[in-house]
ChimeraX commands (.cxc) that place a marker at each C-alpha (Angstrom):
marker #1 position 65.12,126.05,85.00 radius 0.5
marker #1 position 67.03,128.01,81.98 radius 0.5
marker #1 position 67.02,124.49,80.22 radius 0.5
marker #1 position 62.80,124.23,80.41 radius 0.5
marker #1 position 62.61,127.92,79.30 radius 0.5
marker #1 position 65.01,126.19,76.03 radius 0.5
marker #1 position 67.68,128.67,77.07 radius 0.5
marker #1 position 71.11,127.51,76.20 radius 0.5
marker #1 position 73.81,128.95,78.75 radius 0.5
marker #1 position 77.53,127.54,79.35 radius 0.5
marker #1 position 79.05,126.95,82.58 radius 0.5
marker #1 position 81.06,129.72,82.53 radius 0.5
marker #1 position 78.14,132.15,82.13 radius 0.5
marker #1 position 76.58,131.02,85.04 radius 0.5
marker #1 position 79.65,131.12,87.29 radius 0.5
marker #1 position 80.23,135.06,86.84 radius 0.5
marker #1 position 76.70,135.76,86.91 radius 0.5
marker #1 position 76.83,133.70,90.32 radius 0.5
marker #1 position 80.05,135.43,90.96 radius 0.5
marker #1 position 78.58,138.42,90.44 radius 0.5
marker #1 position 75.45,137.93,92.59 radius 0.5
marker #1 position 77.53,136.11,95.47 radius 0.5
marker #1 position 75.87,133.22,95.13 radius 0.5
marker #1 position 77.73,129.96,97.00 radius 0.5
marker #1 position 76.45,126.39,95.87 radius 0.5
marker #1 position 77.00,124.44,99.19 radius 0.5
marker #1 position 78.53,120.96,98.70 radius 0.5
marker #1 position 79.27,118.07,101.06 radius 0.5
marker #1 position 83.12,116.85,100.47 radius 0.5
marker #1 position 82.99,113.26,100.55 radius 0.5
marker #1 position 84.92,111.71,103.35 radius 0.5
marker #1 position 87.18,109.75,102.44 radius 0.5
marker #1 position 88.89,107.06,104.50 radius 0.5
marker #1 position 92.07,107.08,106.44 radius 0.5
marker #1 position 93.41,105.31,108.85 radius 0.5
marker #1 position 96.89,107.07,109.19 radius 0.5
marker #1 position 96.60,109.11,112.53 radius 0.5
marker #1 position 100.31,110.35,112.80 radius 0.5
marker #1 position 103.50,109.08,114.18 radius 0.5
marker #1 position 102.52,106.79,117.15 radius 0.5
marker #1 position 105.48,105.19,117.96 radius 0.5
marker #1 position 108.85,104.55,115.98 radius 0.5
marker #1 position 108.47,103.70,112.72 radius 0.5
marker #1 position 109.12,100.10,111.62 radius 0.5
marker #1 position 111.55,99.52,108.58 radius 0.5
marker #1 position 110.45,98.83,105.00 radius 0.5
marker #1 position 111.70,95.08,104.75 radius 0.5
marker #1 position 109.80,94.18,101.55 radius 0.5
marker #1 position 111.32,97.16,99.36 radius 0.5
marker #1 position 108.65,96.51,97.00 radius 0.5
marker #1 position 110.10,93.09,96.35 radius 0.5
marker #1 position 106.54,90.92,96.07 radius 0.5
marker #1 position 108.15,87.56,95.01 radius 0.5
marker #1 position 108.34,84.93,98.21 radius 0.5
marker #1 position 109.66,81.21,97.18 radius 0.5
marker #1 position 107.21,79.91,99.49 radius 0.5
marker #1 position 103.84,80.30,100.73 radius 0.5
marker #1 position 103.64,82.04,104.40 radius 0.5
marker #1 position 107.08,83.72,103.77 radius 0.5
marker #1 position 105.60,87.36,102.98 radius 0.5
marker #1 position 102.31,88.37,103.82 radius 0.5
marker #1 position 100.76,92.27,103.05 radius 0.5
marker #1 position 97.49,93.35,104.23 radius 0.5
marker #1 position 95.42,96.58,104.11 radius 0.5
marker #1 position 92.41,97.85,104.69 radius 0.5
marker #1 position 89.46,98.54,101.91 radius 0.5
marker #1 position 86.43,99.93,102.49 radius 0.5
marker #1 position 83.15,99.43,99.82 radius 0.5
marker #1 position 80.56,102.15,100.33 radius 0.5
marker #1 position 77.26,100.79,99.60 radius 0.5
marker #1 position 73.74,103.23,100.39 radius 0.5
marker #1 position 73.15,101.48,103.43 radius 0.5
marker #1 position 76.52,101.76,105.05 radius 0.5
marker #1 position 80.22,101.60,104.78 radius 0.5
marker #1 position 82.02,97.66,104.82 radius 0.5
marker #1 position 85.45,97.38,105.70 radius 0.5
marker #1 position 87.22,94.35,104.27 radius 0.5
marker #1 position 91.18,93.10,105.81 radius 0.5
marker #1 position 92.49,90.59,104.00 radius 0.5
marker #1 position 96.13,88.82,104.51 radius 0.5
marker #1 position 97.68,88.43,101.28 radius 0.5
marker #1 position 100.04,85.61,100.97 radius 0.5
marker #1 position 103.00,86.60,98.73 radius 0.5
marker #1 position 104.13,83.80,97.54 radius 0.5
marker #1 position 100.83,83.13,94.65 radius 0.5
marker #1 position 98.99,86.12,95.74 radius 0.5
marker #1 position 96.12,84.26,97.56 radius 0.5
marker #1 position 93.80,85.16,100.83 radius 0.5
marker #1 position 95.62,83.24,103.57 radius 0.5
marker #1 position 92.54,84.83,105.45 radius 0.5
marker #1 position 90.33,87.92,106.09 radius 0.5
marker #1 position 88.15,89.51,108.06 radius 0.5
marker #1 position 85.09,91.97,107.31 radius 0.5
marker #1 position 82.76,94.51,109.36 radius 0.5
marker #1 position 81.88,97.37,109.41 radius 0.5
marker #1 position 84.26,99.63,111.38 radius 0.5
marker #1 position 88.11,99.90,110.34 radius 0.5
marker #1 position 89.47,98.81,113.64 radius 0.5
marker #1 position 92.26,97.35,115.77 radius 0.5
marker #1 position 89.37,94.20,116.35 radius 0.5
marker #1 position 88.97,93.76,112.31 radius 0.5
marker #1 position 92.53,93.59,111.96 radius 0.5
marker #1 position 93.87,91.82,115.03 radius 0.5
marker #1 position 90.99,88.95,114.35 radius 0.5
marker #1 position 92.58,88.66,110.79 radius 0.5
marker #1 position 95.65,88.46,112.33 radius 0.5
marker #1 position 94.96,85.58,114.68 radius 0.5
marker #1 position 92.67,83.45,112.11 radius 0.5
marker #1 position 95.92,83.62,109.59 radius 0.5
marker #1 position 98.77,83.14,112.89 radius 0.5
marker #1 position 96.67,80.25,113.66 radius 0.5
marker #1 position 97.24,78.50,110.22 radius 0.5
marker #1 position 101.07,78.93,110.43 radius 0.5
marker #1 position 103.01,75.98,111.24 radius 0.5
marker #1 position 105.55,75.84,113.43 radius 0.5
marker #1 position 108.59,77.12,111.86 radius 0.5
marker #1 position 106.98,79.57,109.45 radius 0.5
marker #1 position 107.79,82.99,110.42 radius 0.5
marker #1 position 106.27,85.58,107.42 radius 0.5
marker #1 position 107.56,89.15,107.62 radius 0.5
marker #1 position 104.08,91.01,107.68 radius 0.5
marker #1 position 104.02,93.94,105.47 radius 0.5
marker #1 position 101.25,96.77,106.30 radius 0.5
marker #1 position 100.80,100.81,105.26 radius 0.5
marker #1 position 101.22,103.10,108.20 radius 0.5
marker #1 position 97.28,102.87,109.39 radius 0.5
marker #1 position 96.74,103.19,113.38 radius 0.5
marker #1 position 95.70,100.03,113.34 radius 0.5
marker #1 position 99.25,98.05,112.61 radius 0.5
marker #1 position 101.03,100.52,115.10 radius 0.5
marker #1 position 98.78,99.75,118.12 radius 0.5
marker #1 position 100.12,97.39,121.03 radius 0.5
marker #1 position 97.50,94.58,120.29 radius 0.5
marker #1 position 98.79,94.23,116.46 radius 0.5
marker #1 position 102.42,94.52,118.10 radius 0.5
marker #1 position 102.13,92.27,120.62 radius 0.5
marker #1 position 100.51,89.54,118.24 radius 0.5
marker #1 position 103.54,89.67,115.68 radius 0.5
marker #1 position 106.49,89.46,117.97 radius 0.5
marker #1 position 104.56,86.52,119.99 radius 0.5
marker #1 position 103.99,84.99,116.79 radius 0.5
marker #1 position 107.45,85.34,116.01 radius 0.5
marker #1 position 106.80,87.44,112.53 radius 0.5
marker #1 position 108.26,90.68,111.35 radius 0.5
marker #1 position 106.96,93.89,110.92 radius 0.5
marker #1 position 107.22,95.89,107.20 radius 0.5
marker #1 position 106.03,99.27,106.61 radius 0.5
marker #1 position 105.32,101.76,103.77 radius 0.5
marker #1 position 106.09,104.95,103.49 radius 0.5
marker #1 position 103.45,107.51,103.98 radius 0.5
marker #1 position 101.22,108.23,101.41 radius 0.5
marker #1 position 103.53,105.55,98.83 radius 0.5
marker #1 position 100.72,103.10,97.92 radius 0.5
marker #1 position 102.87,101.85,95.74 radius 0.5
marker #1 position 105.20,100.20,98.52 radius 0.5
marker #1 position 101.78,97.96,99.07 radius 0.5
marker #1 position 100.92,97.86,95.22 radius 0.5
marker #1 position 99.88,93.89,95.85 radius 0.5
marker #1 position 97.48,94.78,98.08 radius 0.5
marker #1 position 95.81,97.98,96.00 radius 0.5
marker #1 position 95.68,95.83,93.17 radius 0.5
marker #1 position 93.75,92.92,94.67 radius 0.5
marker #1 position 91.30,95.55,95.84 radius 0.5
marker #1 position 90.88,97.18,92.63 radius 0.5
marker #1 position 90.25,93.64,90.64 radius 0.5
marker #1 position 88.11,92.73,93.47 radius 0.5
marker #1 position 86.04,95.95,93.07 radius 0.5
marker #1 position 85.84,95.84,89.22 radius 0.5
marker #1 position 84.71,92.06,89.17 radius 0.5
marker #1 position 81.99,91.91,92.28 radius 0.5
marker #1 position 81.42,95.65,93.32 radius 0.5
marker #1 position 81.40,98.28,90.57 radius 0.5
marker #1 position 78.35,98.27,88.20 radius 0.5
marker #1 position 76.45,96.14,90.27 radius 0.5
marker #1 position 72.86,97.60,92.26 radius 0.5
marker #1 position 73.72,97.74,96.24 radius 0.5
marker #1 position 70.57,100.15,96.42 radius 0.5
marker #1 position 68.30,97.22,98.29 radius 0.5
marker #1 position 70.95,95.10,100.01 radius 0.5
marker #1 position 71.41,95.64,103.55 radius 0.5
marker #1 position 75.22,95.52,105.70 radius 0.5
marker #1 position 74.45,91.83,107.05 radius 0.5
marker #1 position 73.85,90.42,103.43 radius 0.5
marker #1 position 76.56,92.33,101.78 radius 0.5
marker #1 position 78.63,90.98,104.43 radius 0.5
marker #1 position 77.48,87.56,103.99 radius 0.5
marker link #1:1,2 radius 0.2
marker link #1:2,3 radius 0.2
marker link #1:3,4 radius 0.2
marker link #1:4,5 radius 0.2
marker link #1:5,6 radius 0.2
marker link #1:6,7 radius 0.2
marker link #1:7,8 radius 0.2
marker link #1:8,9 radius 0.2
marker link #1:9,10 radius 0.2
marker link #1:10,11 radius 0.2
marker link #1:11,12 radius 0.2
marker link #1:12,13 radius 0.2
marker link #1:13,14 radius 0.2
marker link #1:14,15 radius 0.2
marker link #1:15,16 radius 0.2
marker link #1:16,17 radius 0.2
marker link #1:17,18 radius 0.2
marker link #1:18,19 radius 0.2
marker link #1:19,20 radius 0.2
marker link #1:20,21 radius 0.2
marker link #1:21,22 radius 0.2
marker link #1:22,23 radius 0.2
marker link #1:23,24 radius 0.2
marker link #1:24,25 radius 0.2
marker link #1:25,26 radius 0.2
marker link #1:26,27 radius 0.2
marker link #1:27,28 radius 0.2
marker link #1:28,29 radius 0.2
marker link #1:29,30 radius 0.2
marker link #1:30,31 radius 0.2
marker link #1:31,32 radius 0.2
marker link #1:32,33 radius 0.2
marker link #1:33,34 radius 0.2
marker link #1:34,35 radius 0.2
marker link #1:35,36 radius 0.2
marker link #1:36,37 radius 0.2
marker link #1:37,38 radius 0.2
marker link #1:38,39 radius 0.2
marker link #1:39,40 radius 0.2
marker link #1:40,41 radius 0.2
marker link #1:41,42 radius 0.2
marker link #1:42,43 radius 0.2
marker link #1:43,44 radius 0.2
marker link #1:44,45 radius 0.2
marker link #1:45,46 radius 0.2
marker link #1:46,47 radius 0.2
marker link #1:47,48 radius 0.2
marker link #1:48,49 radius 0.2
marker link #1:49,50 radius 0.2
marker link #1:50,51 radius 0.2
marker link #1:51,52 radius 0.2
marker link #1:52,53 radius 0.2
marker link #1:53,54 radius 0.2
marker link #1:54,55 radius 0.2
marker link #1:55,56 radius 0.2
marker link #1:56,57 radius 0.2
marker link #1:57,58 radius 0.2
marker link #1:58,59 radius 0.2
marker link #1:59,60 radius 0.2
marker link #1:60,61 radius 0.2
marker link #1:61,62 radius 0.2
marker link #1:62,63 radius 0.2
marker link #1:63,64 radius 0.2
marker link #1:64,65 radius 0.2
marker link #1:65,66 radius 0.2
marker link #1:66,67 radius 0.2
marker link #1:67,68 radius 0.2
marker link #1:68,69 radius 0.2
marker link #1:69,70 radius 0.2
marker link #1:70,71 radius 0.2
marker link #1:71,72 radius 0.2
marker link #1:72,73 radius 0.2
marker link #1:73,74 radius 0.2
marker link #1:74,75 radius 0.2
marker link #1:75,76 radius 0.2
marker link #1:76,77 radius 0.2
marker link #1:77,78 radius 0.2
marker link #1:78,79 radius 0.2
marker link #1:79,80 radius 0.2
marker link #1:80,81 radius 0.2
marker link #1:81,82 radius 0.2
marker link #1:82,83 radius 0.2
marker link #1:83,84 radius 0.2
marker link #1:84,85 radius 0.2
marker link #1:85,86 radius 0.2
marker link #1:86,87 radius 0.2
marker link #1:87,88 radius 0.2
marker link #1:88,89 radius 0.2
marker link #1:89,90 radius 0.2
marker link #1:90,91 radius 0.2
marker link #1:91,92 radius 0.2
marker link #1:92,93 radius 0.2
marker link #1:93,94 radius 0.2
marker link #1:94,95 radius 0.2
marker link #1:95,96 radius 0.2
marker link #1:96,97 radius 0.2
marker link #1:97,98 radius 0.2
marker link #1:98,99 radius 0.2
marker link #1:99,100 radius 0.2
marker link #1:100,101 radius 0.2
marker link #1:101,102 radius 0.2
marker link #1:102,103 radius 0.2
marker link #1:103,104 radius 0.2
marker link #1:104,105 radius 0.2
marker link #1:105,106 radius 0.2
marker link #1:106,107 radius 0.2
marker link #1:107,108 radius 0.2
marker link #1:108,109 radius 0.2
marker link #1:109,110 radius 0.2
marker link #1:110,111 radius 0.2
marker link #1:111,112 radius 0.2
marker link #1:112,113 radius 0.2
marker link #1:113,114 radius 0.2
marker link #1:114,115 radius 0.2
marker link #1:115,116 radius 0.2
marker link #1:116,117 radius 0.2
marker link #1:117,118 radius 0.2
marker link #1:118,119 radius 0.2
marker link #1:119,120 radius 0.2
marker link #1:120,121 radius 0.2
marker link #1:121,122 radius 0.2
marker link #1:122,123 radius 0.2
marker link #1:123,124 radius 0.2
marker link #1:124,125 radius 0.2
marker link #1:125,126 radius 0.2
marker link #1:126,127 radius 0.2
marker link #1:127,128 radius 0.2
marker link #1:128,129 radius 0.2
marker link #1:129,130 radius 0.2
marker link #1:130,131 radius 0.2
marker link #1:131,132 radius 0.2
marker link #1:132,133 radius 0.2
marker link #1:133,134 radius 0.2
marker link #1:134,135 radius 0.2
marker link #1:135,136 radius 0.2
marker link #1:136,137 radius 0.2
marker link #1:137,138 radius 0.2
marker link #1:138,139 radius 0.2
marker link #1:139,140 radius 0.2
marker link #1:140,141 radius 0.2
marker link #1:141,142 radius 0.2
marker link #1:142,143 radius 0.2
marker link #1:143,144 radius 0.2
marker link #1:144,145 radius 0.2
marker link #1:145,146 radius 0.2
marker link #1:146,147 radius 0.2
marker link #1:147,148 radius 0.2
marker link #1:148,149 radius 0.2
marker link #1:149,150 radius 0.2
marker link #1:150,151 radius 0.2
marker link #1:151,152 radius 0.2
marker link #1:152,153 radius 0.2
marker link #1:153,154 radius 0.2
marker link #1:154,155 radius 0.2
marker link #1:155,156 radius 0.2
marker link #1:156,157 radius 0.2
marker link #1:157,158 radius 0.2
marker link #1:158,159 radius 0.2
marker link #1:159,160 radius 0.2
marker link #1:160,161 radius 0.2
marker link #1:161,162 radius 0.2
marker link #1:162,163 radius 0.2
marker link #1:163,164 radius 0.2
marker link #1:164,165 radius 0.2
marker link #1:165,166 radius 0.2
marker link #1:166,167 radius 0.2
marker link #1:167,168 radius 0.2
marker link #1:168,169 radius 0.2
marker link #1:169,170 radius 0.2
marker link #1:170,171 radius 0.2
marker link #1:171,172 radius 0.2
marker link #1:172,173 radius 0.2
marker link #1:173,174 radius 0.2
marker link #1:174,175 radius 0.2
marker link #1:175,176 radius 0.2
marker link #1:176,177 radius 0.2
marker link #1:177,178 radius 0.2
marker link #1:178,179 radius 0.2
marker link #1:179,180 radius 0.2
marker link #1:180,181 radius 0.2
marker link #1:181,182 radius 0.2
marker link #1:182,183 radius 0.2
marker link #1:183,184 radius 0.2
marker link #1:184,185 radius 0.2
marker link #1:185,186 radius 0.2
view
């Protein structure tokens, strides 16, 4: 309103007088995603130590959760990173970070193994990897658990950067304003 009037006031000016008048701007935090909901059960040892070479494919796998916010909903993408050249050995997306999205991904990439590939499977500390159904799928599967540490993305660095260059090539700076869930998804 001051700026129609051609009244020039800084930021700080308005603050005090707001200040002053007790006057509160109400603002929505954004929400942000996480999927860490405490210690569920024991934790599982950091295998990988932030080693992200493998000599072979289906040796190490990491996998994560990202989620791309677009105006008509939220997308959750799981991918299973294969170590050894940094490829999708699979993924799975929707539209709710759950045990389902991950556990699918986690059969569809079991499924390709062969028969004497065993990967150590390295994950953050999200609900979702400490849940019986994710457990029970490894150790029948014969694989072994890896986990971060709490709030150390860099112990799953592979992962956060395959998000980010996936984000800054097909996401960012692109119009989402008239594409719905189903077609992002597809």
């Amino acid at each position: 309103m001051l700026k129609r009037e051609g009244v020039t006031v800084s930021e700080k000016v308005v603050r005090r007088i707001m200040q002053g008048e007790n006057l509160i701007v109400k603002t929505q935090k954004r929400k942000r995603y996480n999927s860490y909901q405490g210690e569920i059960l024991p934790s599982v040892p950091n295998v990988i130590q932030r080693d992200f070479h493998a000599d072979k494919p289906n040796e190490k796998w990491l996998t994560d959760i990202t989620e791309f916010a677009i105006p008509s909903g939220k997308v959750y993408f799981s991918p299973i990173v294969d170590y050894f050249d940094g490829m999708l050995s699979c993924w799975t997306i929707g539209i709710t970070p759950d045990s389902t999205l991950v556990n699918r991904m986690l059969d569809k990439a079991i499924s390709q193994l062969q028969e004497n590939e065993h990967p150590i499977v390295h994950s953050d500390r999200g609900c979702h990897y400490r849940w019986p159904g994710w457990i029970e799928r490894v150790e029948k599967a014969g694989l072994e658990r890896s986990m971060s540490k709490k709030g150390c993305s860099t112990d799953n660095s592979a992962c956060e950067g395959l998000f980010g260059r996936l984000k800054n090539e097909m996401f960012y700076n692109k119009d989402w304003t008239s594409v719905s869930i189903q077609k992002f998804i597809d």
